[in-house]
C-alpha positions in Angstrom: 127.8 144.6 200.7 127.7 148.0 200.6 126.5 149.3 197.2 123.7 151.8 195.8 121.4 149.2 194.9 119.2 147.2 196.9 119.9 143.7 196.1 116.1 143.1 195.8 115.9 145.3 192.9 117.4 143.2 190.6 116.1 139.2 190.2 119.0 137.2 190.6 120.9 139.7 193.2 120.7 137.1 195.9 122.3 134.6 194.0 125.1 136.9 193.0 126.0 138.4 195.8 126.2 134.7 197.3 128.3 133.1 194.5 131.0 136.6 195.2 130.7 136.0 199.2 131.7 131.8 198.1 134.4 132.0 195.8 136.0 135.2 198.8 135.6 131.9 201.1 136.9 129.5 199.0 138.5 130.8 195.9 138.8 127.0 194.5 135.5 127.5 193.7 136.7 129.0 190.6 134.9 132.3 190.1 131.8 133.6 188.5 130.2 134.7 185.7 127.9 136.8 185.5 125.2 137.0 183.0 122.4 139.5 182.6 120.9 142.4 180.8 122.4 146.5 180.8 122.0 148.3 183.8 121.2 145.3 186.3 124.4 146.5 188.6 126.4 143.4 187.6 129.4 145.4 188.0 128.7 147.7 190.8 128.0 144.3 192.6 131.6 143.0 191.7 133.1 146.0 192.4 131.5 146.1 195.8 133.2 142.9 196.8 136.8 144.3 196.5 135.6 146.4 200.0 134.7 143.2 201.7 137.6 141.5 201.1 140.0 140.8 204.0 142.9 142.6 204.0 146.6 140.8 203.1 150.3 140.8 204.4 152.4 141.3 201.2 156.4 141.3 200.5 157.2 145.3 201.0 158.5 146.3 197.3 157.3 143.1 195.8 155.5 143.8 192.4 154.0 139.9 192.8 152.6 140.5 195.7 154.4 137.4 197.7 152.8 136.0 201.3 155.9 137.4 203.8 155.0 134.4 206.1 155.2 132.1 202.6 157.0 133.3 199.8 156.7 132.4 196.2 160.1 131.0 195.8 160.2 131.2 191.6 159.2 134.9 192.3 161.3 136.9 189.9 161.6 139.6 192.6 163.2 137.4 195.0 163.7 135.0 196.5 162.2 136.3 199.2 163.9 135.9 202.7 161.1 133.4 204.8 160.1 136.2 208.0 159.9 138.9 206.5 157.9 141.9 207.8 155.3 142.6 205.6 153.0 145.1 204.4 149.4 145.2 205.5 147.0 146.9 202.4 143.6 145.9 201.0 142.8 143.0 198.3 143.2 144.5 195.2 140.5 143.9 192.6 142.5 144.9 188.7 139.8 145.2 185.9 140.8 143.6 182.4 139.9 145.6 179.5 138.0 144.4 176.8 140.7 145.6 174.4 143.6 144.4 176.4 146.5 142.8 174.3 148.1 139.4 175.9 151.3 141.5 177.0 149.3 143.6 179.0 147.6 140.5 180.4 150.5 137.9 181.4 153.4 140.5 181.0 156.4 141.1 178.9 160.4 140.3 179.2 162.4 142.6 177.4 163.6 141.2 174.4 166.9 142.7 173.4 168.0 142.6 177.0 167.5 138.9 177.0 169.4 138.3 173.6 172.4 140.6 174.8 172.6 140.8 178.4 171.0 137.1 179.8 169.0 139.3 181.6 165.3 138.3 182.3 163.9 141.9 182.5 160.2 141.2 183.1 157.3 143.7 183.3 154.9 142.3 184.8 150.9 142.4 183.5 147.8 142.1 185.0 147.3 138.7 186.4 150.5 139.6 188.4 148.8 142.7 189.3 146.0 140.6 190.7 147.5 138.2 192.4 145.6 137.2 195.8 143.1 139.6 195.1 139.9 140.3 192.8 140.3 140.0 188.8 137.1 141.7 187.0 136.7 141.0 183.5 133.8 143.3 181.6 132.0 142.1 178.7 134.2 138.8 178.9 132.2 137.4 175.8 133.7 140.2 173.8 137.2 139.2 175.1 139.8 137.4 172.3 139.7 133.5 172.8 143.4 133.6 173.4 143.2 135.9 176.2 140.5 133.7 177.8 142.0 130.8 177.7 145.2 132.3 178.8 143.6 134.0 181.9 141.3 130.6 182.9 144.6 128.4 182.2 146.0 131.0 185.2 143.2 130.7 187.1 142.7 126.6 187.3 146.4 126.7 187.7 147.3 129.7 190.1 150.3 131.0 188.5 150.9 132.7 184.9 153.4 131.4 182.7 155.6 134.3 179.8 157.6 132.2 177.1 159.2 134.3 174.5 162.0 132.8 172.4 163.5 129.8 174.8 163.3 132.8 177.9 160.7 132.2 180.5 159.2 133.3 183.9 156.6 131.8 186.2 155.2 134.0 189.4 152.1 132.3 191.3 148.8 134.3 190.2 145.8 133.2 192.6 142.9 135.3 192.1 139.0 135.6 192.5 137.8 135.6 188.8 134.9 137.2 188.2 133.4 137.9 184.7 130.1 139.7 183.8 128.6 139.5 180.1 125.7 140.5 178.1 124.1 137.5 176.5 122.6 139.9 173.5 126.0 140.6 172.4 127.4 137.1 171.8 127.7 134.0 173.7 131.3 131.9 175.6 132.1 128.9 173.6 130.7 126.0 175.9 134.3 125.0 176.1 135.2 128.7 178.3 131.8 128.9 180.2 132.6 125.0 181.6 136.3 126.7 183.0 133.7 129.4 185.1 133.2 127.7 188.2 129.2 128.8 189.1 127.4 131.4 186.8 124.2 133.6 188.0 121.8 135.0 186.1 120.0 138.5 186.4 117.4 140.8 185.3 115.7 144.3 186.8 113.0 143.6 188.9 109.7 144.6 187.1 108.3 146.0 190.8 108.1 149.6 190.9 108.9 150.1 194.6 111.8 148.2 194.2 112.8 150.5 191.4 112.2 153.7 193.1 114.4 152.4 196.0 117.3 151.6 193.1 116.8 155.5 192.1 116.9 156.3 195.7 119.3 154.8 197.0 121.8 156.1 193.8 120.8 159.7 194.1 122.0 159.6 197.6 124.9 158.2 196.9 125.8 160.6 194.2 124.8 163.4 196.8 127.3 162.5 199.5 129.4 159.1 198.9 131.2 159.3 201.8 127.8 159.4 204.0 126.8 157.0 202.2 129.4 154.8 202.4 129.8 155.6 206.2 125.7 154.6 206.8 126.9 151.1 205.5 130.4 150.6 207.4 128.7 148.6 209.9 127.4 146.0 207.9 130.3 145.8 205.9 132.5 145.0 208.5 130.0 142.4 209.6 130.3 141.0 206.3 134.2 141.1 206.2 134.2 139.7 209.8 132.2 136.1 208.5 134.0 135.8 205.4 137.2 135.4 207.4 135.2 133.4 209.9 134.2 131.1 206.9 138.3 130.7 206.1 139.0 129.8 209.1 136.3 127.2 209.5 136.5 125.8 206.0 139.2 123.0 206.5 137.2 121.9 209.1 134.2 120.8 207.0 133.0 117.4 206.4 132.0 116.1 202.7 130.6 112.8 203.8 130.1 109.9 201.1 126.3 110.9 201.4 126.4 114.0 199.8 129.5 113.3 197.2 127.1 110.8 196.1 124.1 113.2 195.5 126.7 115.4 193.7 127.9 113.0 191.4 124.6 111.4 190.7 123.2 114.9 190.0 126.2 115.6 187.4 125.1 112.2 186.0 121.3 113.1 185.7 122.0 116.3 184.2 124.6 114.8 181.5 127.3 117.4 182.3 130.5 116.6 180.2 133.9 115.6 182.1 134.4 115.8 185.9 134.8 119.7 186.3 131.4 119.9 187.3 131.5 117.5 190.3 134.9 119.3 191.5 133.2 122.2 191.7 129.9 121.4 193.4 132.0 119.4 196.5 134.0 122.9 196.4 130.9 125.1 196.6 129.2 123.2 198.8 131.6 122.7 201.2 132.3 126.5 201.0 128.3 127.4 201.6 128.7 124.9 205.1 131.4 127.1 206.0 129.5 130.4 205.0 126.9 129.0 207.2 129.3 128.2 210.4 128.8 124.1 210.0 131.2 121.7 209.6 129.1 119.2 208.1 127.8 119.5 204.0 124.3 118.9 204.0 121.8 118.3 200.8 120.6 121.8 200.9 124.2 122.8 200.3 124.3 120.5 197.9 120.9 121.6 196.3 122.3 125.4 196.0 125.6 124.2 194.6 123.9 122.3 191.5 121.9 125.7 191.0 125.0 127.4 190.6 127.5 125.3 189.3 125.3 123.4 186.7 123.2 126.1 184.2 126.2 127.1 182.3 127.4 123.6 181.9 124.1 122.4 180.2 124.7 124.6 177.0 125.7 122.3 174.3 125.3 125.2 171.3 124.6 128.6 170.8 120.9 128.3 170.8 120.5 126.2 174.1 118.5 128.0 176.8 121.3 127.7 179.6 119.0 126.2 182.9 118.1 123.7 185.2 115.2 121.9 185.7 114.7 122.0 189.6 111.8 119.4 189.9 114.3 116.8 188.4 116.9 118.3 190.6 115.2 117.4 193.7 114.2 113.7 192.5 117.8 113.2 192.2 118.6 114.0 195.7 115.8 113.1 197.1 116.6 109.5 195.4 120.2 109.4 196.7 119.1 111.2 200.0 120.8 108.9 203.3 117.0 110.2 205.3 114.2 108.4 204.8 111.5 109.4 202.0 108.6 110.9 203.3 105.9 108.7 203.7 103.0 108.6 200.5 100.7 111.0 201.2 98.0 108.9 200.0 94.5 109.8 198.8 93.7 112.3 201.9 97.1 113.9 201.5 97.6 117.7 201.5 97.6 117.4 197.7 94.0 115.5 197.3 90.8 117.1 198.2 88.8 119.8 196.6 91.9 122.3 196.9 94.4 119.7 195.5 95.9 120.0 192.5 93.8 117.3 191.0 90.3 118.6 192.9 87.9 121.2 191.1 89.9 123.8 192.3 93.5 122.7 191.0 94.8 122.7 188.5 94.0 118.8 187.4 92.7 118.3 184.0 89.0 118.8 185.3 89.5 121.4 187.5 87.6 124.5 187.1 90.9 126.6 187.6 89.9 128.5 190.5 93.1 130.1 191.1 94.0 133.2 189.6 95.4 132.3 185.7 99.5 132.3 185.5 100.6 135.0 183.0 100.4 133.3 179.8 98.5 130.6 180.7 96.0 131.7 177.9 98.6 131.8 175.2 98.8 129.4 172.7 100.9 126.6 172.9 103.2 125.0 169.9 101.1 122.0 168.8 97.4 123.6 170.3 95.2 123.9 167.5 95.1 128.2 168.8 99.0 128.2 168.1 97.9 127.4 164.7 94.8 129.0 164.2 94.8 132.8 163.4 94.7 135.2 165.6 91.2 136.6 166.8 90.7 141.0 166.0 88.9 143.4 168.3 85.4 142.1 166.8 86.3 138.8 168.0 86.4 137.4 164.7 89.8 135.4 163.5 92.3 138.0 161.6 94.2 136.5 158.3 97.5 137.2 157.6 97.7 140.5 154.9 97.0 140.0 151.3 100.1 137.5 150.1 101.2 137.1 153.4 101.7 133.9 155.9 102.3 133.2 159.1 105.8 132.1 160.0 107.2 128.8 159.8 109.8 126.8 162.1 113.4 125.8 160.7 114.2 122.7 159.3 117.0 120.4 161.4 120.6 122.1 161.4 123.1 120.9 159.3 127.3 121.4 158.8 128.2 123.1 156.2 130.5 123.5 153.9 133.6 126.1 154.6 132.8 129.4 153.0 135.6 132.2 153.5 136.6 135.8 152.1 139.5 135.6 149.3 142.6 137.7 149.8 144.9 138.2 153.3 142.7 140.1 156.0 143.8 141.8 159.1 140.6 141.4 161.2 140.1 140.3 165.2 140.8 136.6 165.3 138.7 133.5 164.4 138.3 130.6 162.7 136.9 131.8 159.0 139.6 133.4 156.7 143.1 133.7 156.4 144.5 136.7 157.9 147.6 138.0 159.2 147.3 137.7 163.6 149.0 137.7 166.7 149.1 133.8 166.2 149.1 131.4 163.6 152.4 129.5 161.7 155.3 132.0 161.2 155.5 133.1 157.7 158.5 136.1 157.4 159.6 138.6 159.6 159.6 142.5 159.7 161.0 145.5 161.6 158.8 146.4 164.8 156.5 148.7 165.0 156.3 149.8 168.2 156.6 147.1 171.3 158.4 143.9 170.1 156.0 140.9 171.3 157.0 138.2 168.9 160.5 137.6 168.2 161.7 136.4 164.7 165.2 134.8 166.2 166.4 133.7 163.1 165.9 137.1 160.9 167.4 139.2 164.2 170.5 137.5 164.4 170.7 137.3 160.8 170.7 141.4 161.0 172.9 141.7 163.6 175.6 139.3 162.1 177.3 141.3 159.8 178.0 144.2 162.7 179.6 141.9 164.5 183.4 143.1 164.1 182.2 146.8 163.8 180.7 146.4 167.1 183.8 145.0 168.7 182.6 141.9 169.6 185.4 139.8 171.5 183.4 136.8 173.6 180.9 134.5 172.7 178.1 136.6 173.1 176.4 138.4 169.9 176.2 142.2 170.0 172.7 142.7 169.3 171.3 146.9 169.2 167.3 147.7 168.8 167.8 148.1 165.2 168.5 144.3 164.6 165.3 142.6 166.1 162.8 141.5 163.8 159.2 140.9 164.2 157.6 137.9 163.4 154.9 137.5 160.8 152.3 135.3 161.6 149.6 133.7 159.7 145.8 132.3 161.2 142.5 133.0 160.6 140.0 136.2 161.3 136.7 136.6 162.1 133.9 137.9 159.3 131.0 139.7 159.1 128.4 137.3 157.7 125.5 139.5 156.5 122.8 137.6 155.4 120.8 138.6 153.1 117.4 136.3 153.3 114.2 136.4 150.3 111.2 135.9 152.3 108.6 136.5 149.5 106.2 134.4 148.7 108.1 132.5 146.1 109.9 131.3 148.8 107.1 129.8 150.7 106.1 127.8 147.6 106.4 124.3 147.8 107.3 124.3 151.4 110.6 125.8 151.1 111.1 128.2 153.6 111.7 125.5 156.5 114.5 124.4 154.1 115.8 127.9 154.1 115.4 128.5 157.1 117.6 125.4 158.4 120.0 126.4 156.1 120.8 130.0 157.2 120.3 128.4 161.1 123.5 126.0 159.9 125.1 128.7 158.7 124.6 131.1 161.6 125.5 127.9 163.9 128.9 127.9 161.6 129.6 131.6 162.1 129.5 131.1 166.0 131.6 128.5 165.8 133.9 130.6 163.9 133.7 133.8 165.7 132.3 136.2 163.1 129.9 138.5 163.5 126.4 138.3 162.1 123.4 140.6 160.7 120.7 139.5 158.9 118.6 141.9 156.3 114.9 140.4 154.9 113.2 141.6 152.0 109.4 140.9 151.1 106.4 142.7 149.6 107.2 146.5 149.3 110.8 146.5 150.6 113.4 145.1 152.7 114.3 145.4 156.6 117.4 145.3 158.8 116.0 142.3 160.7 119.3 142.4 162.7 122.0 144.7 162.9 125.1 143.1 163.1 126.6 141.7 166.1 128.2 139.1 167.7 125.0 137.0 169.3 123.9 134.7 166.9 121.4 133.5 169.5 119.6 136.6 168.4 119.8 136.2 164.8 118.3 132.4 164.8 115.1 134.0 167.1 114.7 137.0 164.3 115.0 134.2 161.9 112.6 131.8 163.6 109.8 134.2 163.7 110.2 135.6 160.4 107.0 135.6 157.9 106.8 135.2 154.2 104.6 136.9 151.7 104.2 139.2 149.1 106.5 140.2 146.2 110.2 139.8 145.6 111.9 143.5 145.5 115.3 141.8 145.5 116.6 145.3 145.0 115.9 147.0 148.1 117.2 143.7 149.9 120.3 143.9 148.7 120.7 148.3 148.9 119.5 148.0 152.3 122.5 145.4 152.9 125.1 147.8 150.4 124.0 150.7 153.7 124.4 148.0 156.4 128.0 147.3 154.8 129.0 150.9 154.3 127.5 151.5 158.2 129.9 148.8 159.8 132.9 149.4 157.5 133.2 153.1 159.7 132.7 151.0 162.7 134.5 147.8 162.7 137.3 148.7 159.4 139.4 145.8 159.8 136.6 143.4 159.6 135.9 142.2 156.3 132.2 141.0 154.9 130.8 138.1 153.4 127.5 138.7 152.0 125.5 135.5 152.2 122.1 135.9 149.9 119.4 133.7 150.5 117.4 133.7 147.7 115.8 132.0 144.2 116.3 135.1 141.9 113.2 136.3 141.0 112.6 140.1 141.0 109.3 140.9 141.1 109.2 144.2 143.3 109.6 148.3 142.1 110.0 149.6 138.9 111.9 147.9 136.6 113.0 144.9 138.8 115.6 142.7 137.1 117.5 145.8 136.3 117.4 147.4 139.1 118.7 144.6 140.9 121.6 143.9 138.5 122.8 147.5 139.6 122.5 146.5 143.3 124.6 143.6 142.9 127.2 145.4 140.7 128.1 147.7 143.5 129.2 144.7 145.8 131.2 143.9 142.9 132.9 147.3 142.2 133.7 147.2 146.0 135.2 143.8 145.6 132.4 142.4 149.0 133.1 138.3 148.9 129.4 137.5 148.4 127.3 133.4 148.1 124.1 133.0 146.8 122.2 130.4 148.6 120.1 129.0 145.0 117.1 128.1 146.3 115.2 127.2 143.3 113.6 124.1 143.4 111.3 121.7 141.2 112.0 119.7 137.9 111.9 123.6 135.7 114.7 125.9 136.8 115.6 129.2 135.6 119.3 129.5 136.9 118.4 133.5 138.4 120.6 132.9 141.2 123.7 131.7 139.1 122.9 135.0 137.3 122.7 136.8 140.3 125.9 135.6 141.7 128.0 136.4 138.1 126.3 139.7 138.7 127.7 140.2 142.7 130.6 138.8 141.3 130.5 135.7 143.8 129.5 132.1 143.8 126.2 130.5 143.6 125.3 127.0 145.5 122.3 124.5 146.4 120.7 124.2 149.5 122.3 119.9 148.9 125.4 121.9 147.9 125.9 124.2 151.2 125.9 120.3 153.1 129.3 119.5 153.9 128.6 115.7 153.4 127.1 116.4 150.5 128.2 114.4 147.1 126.3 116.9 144.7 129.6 118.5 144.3 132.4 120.8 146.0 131.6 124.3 146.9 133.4 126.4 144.5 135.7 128.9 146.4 134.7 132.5 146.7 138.2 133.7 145.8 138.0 131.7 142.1 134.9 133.8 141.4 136.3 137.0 142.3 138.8 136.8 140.5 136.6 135.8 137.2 134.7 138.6 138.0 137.5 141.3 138.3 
């Protein structure tokens, strides 16, 4: 594949470019997605495929691009006469844009010609565009829902489907789907990443040679491209030559009983949800026997098939690891294998003797660990009495926490919570948080247009156009509609937040034990916000001031790690917390205007820190009120004495205050009060 990176420089590469070269033999397969860290090539790799491609006979002037020896016969260019002579071009590979609306995706009929002509004027989008070819989808985790599950629906389904008003068009759209993502910016709902048919990990290699090949190899690409590309021709079009060698051979391959029963007991073991999984692992490895030039699956296929069809499908929430455990992997099929087991190599196997793993030079439980030491095998372990111990200084003497400080503690079990949303009628990207005007959602009115018409209002247009009727000479049954008469339709769902939280980690809030409390609680809540699809930061203050722990972003997987290894200690300057989160605020307001905040602050009250504490803080909190920033205080106050400083706090943000047994959603202590209600006491 020709590209300016050496596969080799990047971990992972091999699996990559195998999972492109299986879904351009088998596109069934059902794509891939791509996960990895910046500059790891993801997309040079994906855009390198489009070159390997074979080449495809399309309709000549067909904007669907039809098969001339079998035509799409719902194509709204044709119907195409069968015979054809058709055009011979390259695959196409069409990138999706992050920022792409769903006209531009599925494609658009033309409203007003539909009302007035009959006439289904359709523009087609991308997945048209695509069609029988390569669609790339950057930063597909950053992608609207909708638009995700509009362009999987296409893909499981090979052809795209445009309803507006009673008026509809199908055209086939079969396609290579490929998407690559950053996990630090946010995570696919489980529900998405199952429709992906294998996934790959990836990462820059950590060797230096390998990285001064990378640089290498790109400087001489930059230098001369067409050199470059010309010193890799030849294996390209060895490449191309076996992918179509695959096709051919594909129908020909044999998925014996054997090895569908070592996929479907390896879906079992691992717990995968629904049948998806097993679909696509018979598809994959019936595609990787073709790749190979056999006709028969065998249990290696199947073997390299769970690696990349199963990862992805083992994430249950946001803070699941996504992997496989390989030593069960191979106990399963080594359990449904048809061979025969290898015999027991007993106690003179090749694993017992002085170099076994169990001799003095193993790694047994007496062995004197002659091997070389893993990295990392010294580090503590959770549970080893080192994990807990402190950690030993230069001297070699243990080193204590600072003055008022301690070490961190783990978070107590999730919990649901209770609903907590911004008051008022946003116009934010779409989730599941607070109401908002969107692109979908239950109609509510109707309004002139601006700009392209996407959602018809049909009763508001021809209640418009009515009373021009005789004016516009109308004689047949047909109603005289112009531009001016269509209406757009109003529509009412649910946005997506900022959720800033604001956490006290002094050491009034390791007292009693509390902070594993807290600490489950904002875990809940951050476990609430993904499921909603807002975006998170999270702001700490302790001892002399506070810290932007996590600026805010869409990966909430980062914020429960920040928040797992947070300390506590030290004085309370509730001030600077919530300043430093009044900056964050005014930051992300430039960036992101349309999305509103809700300012989440975990906390008991006290002010201990700075000059004149307690009043310095009841500024800070004022100014989130004078701005009108939804806010909840999380009260976590706790013994049989309480002083109610959170309540006060809250009046003072001008938001609500609630207990930890309050933020439950099963709990009986009482409802949450709704953030709107206080606002409005407040203004």
């Amino acid at each position: 594949m020709t590209t300016p990176f050496p596969f080799t420089a990047v971990v992972g590469q091999d699996d990559l470019r195998l999972a492109l070269l299986l879904n351009a033999v088998s596109p069934a397969v059902g794509g891939v997605l791509v996960r990895g860290e910046k500059g790891t090539a993801k997309s040079t790799a994906v855009r390198a495929l489009s070159a390997l491609m074979p080449q495809v006979d399309v309709v000549p002037g067909c904007r669907f691009s039809c098969d001339p020896a079998s035509p799409d016969p719902a194509c709204p260019d044709g119907p195409h006469a069968p015979g054809t002579a058709g055009l011979h071009r390259p695959a196409r590979m069409v990138e999706l844009p992050v920022g792409a609306s769903e006209d531009r995706l599925v494609g658009a009929l033309d409203i007003e010609r539909a009302l007035s002509e009959g006439v289904k004027a359709f523009e087609p989008g991308l997945l048209a565009d695509a069609h029988r070819g390569i669609l790339y989808v950057d930063e597909v985790n950053l992608l609207h829902d909708h638009l995700v599950d509009l362009l999987l629906d296409a893909a499981a389904m090979g052809a795209s489907y445009v309803e507006r008003e009673g008026v509809s068009v199908r055209h086939a759209a079969r396609f290579l789907l490929v998407g690559t993502m950053n996990p630090e910016e946010g995570e696919l709902r489980p529900q998405l990443l199952d429709r992906f048919g294998l996934t790959v990990e990836v990462a820059a290699s950590r060797e230096p040679d390998q990285r001064v090949e990378v640089v290498r190899r790109r400087l001489a690409y930059d230098d001369d491209p067409a050199a470059f590309a010309a010193r890799w021709a030849d294996e390209e079009a060895d490449v191309r030559a076996r992918i179509v060698a695959a096709r051919e051979l594909l129908p020909s391959v044999r998925l014996g009983d054997g090895a569908l029963r070592q996929i479907a007991a390896t879906c079992a073991a691992f717990e995968v949800d629904g049948m998806r999984a097993d679909i696509v692992m018979a598809r994959t490895a019936t595609a990787l026997a073709a790749w190979a030039g056999r006709t028969d699956v065998l249990a290696e296929d199947v073997r390299q098939a769970a690696l990349l069809a199963l990862p992805h499908r083992r994430r249950r929430n946001p803070f699941d690891a996504p992997g496989l455990d390989e030593d069960k992997l191979d106990e399963t099929l080594e359990e449904f294998s048809d061979d025969d087991p290898d015999p027991d190599p007993g106690p003179d196997g090749p694993d017992s003797g002085p170099h076994g793993p169990d001799g003095p030079d193993g790694g047994g439980p007496d062995g004197g660990g002659g091997g070389r030491p893993e990295p990392g095998d010294d580090a503590p372990r959770p549970g080893d009495d080192a994990a807990d111990s402190p950690a030993a200084g230069e001297d070699g003497r243990p080193q204590r926490p600072g003055a008022g400080e301690q070490s961190a503690v783990g978070a107590g079990e999730p919990f649901r919570t209770k609903v907590l949303s911004v008051p008022g009628l946003g116009e934010g990207a779409a989730g599941r948080r607070s109401r908002a005007r969107t692109e979908h959602g239950r109609t509510t009115g109707a309004r002139r247009p601006r700009g392209t018409l996407t959602k018809l209002h049909l009763a508001a247009t021809v209640q418009a156009a009515a009373p021009h009727q005789r004016s516009r000479g109308r004689s047949g049954p047909g109603l005289v509609v112009r531009r001016d008469d269509l209406r757009q339709a109003t529509r009412e769902g649910r946005e997506g937040n900022l959720v800033l939280f604001v956490v006290d980690a002094s050491g009034s809030m390791a007292a009693r034990k509390r902070m594993g409390a807290v600490k489950g609680a904002v875990l809940s809540l951050l476990l609430d916000a993904y499921q909603r699809r807002d975006k998170v930061g999270l702001v700490t203050f302790r001892g002399s001031g506070a810290d932007v722990a996590l600026p805010p972003t869409s990966s909430v997987d980062a914020a429960a790690a920040r928040l797992e290894t947070l300390p506590t200690g030290g004085r309370t300057p509730l001030a600077a917390g919530l300043l430093r989160a009044h900056d964050v605020l005014r930051v992300e307001r430039l960036r992101d205007p349309a999305r509103r905040p809700l300012v989440v602050v975990v906390t008991d009250g006290r002010a201990t820190g700075g000059p004149e504490p307690v009043a310095l803080a009841g500024r800070a909190a004022r100014l989130f009120a004078a701005e009108g920033v939804a806010s909840v205080v999380v009260d976590c106050e706790s013994g049989p004495v309480r002083l109610g400083l959170a309540g006060r706090l809250a009046g003072e943000l001008g938001g609500t205050a609630v207990t930890l047994d309050e933020l439950r959603a099963d709990s009986i202590a009482g409802l949450v009060r709704d953030v709107q209600g206080t606002s409005r006491r407040a203004a």
